[in-house]
C-alpha positions as CSV (number, residue, x, y, z in Angstrom):
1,X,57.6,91.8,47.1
2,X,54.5,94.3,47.2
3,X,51.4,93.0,47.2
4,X,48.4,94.3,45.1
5,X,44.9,94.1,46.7
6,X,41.9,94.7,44.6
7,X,38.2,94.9,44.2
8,X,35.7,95.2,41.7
9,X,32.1,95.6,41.5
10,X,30.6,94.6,37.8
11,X,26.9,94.4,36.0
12,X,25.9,90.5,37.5
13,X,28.2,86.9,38.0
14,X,27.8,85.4,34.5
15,X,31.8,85.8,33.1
16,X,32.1,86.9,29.6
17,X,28.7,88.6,29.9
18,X,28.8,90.8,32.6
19,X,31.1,93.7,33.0
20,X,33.4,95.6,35.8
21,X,31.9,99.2,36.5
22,X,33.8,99.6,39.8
23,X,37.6,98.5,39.8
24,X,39.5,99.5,42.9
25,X,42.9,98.4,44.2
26,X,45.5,99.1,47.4
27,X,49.3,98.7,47.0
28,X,51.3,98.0,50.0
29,X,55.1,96.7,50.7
30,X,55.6,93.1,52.2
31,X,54.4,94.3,55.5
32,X,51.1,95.3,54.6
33,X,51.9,99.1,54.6
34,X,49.9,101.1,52.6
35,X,52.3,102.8,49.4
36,X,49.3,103.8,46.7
37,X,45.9,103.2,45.8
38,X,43.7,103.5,42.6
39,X,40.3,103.2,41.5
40,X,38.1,103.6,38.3
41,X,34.6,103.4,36.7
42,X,33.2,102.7,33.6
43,X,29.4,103.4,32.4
44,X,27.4,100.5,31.1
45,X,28.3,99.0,28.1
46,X,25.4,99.2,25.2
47,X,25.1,95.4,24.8
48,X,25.1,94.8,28.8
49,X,22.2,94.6,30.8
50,X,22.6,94.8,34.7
51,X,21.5,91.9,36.5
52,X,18.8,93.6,38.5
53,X,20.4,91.3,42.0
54,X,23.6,93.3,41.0
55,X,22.4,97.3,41.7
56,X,20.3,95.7,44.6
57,X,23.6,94.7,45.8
58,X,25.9,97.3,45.1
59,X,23.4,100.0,45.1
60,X,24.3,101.8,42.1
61,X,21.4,103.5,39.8
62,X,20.7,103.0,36.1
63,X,21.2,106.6,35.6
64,X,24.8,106.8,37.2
65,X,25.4,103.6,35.3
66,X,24.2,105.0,32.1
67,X,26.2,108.3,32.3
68,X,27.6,109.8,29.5
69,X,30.4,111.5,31.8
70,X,32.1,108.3,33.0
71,X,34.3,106.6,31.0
72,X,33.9,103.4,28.7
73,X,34.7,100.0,29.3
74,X,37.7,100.5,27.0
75,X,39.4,103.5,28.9
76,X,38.4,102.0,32.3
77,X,40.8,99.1,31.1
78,X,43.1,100.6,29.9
79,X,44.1,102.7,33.0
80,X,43.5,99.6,35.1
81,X,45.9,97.9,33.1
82,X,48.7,100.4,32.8
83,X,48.4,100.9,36.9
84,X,48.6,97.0,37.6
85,X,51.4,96.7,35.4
86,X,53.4,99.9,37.0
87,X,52.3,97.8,40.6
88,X,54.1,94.4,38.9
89,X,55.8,92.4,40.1
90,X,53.5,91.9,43.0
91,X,51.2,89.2,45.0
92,X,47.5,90.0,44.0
93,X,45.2,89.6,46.6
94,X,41.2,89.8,46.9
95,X,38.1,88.4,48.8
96,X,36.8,85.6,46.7
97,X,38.7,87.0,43.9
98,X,40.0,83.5,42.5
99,X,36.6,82.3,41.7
100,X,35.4,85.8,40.4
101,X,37.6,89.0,40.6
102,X,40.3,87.5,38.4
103,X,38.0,86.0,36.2
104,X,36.1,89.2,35.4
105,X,39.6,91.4,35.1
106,X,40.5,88.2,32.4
107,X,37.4,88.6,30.5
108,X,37.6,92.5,30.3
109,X,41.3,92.5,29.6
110,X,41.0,89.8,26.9
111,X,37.7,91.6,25.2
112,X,39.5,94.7,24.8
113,X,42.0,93.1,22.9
114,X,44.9,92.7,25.6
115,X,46.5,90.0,27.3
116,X,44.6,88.1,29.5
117,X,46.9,86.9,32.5
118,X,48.2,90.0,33.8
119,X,48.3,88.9,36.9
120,X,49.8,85.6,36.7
121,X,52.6,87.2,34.5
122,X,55.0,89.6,34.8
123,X,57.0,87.7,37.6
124,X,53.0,88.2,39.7
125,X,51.5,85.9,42.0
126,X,47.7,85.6,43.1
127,X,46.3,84.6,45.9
128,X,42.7,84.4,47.6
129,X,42.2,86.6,51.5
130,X,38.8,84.3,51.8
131,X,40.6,81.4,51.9
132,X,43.3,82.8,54.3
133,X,40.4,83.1,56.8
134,X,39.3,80.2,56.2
135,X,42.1,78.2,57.0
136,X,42.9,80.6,59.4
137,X,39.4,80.1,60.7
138,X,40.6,75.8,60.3
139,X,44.0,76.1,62.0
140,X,44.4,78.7,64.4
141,X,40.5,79.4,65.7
142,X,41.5,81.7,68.2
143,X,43.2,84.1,65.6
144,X,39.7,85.4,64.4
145,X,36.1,85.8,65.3
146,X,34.0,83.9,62.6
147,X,30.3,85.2,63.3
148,X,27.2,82.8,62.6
149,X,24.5,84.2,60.2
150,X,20.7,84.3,60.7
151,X,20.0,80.7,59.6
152,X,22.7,79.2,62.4
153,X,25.9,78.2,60.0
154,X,29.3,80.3,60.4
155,X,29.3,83.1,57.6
156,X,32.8,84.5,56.2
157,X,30.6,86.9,54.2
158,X,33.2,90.0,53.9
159,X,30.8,92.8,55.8
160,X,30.2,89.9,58.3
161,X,34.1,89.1,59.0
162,X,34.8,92.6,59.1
163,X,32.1,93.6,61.9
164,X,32.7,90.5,64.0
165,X,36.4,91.2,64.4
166,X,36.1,95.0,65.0
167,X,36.9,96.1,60.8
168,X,35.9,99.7,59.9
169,X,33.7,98.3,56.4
170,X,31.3,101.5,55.7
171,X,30.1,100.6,52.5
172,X,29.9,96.8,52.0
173,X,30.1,96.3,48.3
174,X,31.6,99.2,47.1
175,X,35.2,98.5,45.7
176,X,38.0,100.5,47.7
177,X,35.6,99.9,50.9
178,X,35.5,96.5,50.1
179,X,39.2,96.5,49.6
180,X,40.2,98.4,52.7
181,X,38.2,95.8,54.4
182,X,40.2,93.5,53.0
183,X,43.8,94.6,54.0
184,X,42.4,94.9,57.5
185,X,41.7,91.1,57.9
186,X,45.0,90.3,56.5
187,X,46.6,92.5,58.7
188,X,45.0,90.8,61.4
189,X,46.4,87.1,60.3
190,X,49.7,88.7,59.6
191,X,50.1,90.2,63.1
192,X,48.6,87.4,64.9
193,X,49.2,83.7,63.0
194,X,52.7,84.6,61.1
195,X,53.2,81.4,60.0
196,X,50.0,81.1,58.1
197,X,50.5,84.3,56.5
198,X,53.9,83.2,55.2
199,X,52.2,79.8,54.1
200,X,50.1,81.9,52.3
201,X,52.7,84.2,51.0
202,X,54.5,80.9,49.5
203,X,51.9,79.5,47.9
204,X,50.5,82.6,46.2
205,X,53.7,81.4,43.7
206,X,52.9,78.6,41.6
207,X,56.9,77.6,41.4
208,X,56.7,77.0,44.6
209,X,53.2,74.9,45.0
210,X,54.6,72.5,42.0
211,X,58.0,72.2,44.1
212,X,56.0,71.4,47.5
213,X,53.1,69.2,45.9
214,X,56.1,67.1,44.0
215,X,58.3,66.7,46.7
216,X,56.2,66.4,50.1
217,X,55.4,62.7,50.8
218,X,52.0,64.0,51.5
219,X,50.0,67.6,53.1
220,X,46.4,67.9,53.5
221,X,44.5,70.2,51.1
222,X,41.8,72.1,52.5
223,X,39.2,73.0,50.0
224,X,35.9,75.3,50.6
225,X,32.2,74.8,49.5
226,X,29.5,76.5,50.9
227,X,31.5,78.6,53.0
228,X,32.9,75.5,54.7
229,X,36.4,74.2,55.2
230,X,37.0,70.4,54.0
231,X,40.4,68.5,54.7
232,X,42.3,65.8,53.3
233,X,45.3,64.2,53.4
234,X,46.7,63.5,49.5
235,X,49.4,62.7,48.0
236,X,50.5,64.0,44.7
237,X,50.1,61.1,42.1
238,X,50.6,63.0,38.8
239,X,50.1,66.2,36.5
240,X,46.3,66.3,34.9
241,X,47.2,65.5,31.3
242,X,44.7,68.0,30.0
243,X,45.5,70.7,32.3
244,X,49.6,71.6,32.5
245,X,48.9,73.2,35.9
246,X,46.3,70.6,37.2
247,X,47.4,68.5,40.0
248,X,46.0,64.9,40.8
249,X,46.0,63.7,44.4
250,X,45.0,60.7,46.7
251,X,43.2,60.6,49.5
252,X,45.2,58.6,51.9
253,X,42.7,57.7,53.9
254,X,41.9,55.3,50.8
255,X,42.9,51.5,51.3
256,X,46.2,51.2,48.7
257,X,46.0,47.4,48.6
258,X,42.3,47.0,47.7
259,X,43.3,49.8,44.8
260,X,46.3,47.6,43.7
261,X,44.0,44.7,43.3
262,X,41.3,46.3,41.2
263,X,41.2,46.3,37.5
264,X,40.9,48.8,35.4
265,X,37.3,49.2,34.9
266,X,36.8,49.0,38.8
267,X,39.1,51.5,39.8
268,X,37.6,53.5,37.4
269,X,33.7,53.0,39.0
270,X,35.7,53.5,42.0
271,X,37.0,56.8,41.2
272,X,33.9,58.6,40.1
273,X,32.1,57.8,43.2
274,X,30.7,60.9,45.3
275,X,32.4,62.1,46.7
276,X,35.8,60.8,44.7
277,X,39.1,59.9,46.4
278,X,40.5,61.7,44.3
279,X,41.0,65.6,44.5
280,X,42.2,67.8,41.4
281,X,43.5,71.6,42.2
282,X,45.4,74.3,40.0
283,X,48.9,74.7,41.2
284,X,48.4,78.5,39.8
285,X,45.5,79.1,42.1
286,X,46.4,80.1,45.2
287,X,45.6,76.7,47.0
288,X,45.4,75.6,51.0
289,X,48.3,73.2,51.6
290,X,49.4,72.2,55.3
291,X,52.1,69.7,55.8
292,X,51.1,67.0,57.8
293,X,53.5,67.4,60.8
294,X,51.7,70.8,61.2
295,X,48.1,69.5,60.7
296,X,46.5,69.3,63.8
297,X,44.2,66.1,64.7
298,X,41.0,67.3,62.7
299,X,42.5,68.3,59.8
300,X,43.7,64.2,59.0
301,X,40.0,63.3,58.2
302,X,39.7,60.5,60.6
303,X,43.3,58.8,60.1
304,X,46.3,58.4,62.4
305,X,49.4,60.2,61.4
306,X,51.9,57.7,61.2
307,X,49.3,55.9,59.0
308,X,49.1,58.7,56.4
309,X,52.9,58.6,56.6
310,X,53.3,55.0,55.9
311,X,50.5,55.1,52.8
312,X,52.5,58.1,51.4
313,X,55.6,56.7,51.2
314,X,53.9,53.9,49.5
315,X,52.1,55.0,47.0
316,X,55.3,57.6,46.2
317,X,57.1,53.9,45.6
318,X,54.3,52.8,43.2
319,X,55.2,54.4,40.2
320,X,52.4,51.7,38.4
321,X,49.7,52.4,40.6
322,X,50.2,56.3,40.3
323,X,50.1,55.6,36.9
324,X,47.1,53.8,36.3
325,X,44.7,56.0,38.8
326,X,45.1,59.2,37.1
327,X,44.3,56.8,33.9
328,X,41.3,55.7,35.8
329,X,40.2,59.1,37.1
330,X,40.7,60.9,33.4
331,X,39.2,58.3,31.7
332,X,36.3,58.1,34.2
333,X,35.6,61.8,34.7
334,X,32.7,63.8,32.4
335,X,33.9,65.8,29.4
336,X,33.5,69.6,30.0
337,X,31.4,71.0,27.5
338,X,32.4,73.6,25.3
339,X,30.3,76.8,25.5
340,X,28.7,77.8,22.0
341,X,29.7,81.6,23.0
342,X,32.7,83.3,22.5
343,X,32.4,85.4,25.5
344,X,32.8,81.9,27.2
345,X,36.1,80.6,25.2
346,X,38.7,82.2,27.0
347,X,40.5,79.2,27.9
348,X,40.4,77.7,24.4
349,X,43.5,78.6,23.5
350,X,45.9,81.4,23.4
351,X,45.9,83.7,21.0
352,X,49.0,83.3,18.1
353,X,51.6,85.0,17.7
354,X,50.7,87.1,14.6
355,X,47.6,87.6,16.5
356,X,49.2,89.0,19.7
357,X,50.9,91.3,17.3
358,X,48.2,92.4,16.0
359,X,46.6,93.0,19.5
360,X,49.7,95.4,20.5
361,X,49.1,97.0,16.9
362,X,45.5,98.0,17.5
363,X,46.4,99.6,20.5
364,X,48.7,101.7,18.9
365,X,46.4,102.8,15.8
366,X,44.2,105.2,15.0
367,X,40.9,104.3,14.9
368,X,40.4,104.5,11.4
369,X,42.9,102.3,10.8
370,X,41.6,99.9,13.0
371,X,39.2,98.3,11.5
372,X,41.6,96.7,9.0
373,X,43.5,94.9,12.0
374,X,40.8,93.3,13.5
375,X,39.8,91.9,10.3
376,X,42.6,90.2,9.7
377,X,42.5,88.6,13.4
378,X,43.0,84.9,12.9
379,X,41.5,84.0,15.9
380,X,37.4,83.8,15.7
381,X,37.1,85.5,19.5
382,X,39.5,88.4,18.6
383,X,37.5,89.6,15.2
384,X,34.4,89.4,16.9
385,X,35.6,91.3,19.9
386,X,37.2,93.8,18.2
387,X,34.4,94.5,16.3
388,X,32.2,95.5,18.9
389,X,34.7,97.5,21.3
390,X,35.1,99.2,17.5
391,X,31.0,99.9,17.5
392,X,30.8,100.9,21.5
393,X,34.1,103.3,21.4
394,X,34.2,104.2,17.4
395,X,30.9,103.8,15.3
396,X,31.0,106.3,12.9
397,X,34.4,105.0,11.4
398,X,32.8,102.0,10.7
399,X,31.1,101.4,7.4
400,X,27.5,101.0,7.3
401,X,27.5,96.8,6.4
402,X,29.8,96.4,9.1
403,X,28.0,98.5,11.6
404,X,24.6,97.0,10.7
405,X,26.3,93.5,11.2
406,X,27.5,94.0,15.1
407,X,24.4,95.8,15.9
408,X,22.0,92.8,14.4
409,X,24.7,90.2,16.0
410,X,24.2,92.4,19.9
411,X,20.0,92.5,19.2
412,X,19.9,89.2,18.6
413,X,21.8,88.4,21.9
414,X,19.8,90.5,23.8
415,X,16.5,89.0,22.3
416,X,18.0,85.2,22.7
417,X,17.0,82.4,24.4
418,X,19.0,83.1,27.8
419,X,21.9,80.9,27.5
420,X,24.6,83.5,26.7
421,X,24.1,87.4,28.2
422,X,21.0,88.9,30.4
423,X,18.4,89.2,28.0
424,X,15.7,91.9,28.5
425,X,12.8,89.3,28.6
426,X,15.1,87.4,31.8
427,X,16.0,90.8,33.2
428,X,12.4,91.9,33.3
429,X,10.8,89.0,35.4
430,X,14.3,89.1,37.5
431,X,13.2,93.0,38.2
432,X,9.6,92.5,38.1
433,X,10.5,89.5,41.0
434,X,12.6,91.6,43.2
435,X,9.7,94.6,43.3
436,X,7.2,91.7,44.5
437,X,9.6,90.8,46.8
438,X,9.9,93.9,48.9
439,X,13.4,95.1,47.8
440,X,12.2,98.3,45.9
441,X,12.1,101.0,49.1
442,X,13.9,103.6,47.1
443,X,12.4,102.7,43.5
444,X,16.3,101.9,42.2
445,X,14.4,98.6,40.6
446,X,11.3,100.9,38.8
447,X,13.5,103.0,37.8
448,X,15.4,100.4,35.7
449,X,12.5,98.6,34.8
450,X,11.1,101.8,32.9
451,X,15.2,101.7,31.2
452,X,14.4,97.8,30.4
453,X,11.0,98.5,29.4
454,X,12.2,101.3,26.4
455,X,15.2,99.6,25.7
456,X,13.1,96.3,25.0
457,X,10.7,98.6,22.4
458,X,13.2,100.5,20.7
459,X,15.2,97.0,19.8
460,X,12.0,95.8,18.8
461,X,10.7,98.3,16.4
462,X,14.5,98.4,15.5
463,X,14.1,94.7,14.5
464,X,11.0,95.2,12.9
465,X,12.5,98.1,10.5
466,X,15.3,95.5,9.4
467,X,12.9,92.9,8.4
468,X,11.6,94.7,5.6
């Protein structure tokens, strides 16, 4: 299998709200040879506002940004999709892409009206090079050189990673540089610690974490917060009932007897302690599994290996106890709130199947006849989405109620309280912070405070004219 890795560079962190404007991506065979690359760009959406933090960071101008030359959001999509899915099947790979890369590439495939998952379909797999060097960091130290940062703590900051182990990474936080940079490292653990890479390799497939997590006695997870590696030995004790892919372990460590003997109620006050005995992780997510006879001594969190063992293959026995601690840890554990916004409900369900056909069918249309499709979306995100890719890519077909509509619905986003997308009030003081702060030496952050600034009147008087 090939393997995919990728990039991108986007508008701020808040998913649903912010958008991709640098997508970048490396194909390469199973040993890390380099076949084909691609990149794209997209100018700013009109109902995004860049996260002032964001062109600090990546450097990029509100006038490039704003650029009539470079493509939309839609056509950047588009041709990101049609190249991943002439890469697939493959094993998709970034630097903290898990947590954010994938999630943005889900948001901007799903808001432009096409399937979300592309890269857990297709026969894909995913996987996450930051915590490859961490737990290469975690099992084999002497494989790489993890620097410390100004404050005195270990950094795996990509640009830091890179430097310390001798990486050519010209231009931190630009897409294909960052992606380069990324290949390099893993060349690194593939050429020096084989058998993590191949761990890694096996993993990225969620078949095969369900088949190891279901069958293994008991592994240590290594999880990461803060840039910091945390083991524990577990032992699978169920499937999360609200989450197909969710996986409920023990840490074995815990005492099984005093467990048996508690009630209900006590094991679940027990349960949602902090921090928990339990652990939770997403077969489908790439994670860090060891098996214990490979674990070395710091990895077991304090407890003797033939300890762990023995409190595996007990609890493995216990059916009834299995049973009632994932009742315990669901019933104890907070309900997660559902977000008010749209752009935040991607995980509330797939789209139906009259609706999936209709996605394919808008694709396919003209734009004129567009417009009739997405109105007769069943699904509340899809209508509402469609709508305004219809008013960014295709506003004059549009008929003036329907126009007015999506551009009162995006001012009164912009003009909100906060909660949902970069507001001009919030990105003002965030600018107006950063310029008292020192981080204006080539007057990137004036310049888009003078693009905020006009913005901000022109949806005001726009506003004001609509009142009356």
């Amino acid at each position: 299998m090939s393997f995919v890795f990728f990039d991108t560079e986007t508008t701020g962190l808040k998913r649903g709200f912010d958008q991709i404007l640098h997508f970048a991506a490396i194909r390469t065979d199973a040993n890390l040879n380099e076949l084909a690359r691609f990149e794209a760009r997209s100018r700013l959406q009109p109902h995004v506002l860049p996260h002032p933090s964001a062109l600090r960071t990546n450097g990029l101008p509100i006038e490039w940004l704003t650029d009539t030359n470079l493509p939309s959001h839609y056509a950047m999509v588009s041709d990101i999709r049609r190249a991943l899915l002439s890469w697939s099947p493959a094993v998709f790979v970034g630097f903290n892409s898990i947590r954010f890369d994938e999630e943005m590439l889900r948001h901007a495939l799903f808001q432009c009206l096409y399937p979300a998952y592309l890269t857990s379909n297709h026969r894909n797999c995913r996987a996450d090079a930051l915590s490859l060097m961490m737990a290469a960091d975690a099992v084999s130290p002497a494989q790489l050189v993890v620097p410390v940062s100004e404050d005195g703590r270990r950094t795996f900051r990509l640009e830091h990673l890179a430097a310390a182990n001798g990486v050519m990474h010209a231009r931190a936080h630009d897409a294909m540089s960052d992606v380069l940079a990324t290949v390099e490292l893993c060349r690194l653990v593939h050429q020096r610690s084989p058998e993590l890479w191949q761990r890694f390799v096996r993993f990225s497939n969620k078949a095969a974490v369900s088949d190891f997590v279901d069958t293994e006695d008991g592994f240590v997870l290594t999880e990461f917060f803060g840039g910091q590696a945390y083991h524990a030995p577990v032992v699978c004790i169920g499937v999360d009932p609200d989450q197909a892919n969710g996986r409920i372990c023990l840490n074995l460590n815990e005492d099984i007897d005093r467990l048996s003997r508690m009630s209900d109620s006590e094991l679940q006050t027990h349960l949602a302690q902090k921090p928990s005995p339990i652990r939770r992780f997403r077969v489908n997510a790439a994670p860090t599994l060891t098996e214990l006879f490979d674990a070395p001594e710091q990895m077991l969190d304090g407890g003797t290996i033939g300890h762990i063992e023995n409190q595996a293959r007990r609890l493995k026995a216990d059916a009834d106890l299995q049973a009632r601690l994932v009742a315990a840890y669901v019933a104890a554990r907070e309900p997660f709130p559902q977000s008010p916004h749209l752009e935040e409900q991607i995980y509330n369900g797939f789209p139906g199947p009259e609706d999936e056909r209709r996605m394919t069918a808008f694709h396919q249309a003209l734009w004129p006849d567009r417009l009739t499709i997405v109105q007769s979306f069943e699904d509340e995100r899809l209508r509402w989405f469609g709508l305004r890719l219809m008013y960014c890519e295709a506003r004059s077909v549009l008929p003036m109620d329907v126009r007015s509509e999506v551009e009162h619905r995006l001012g009164d986003q912009l003009a909100g309280d906060g909660s949902g997308c970069l507001t001009y009030d919030l990105a003002l003081a965030e600018t107006d912070k950063l310029i008292g702060e020192g981080a204006d030496h080539d007057g990137l952050l004036s310049r888009y405070r003078i693009h905020l600034q006009d913005r901000s009147a022109r949806a005001a008087t726009f506003r004001q004219q609509t009142l009356f």
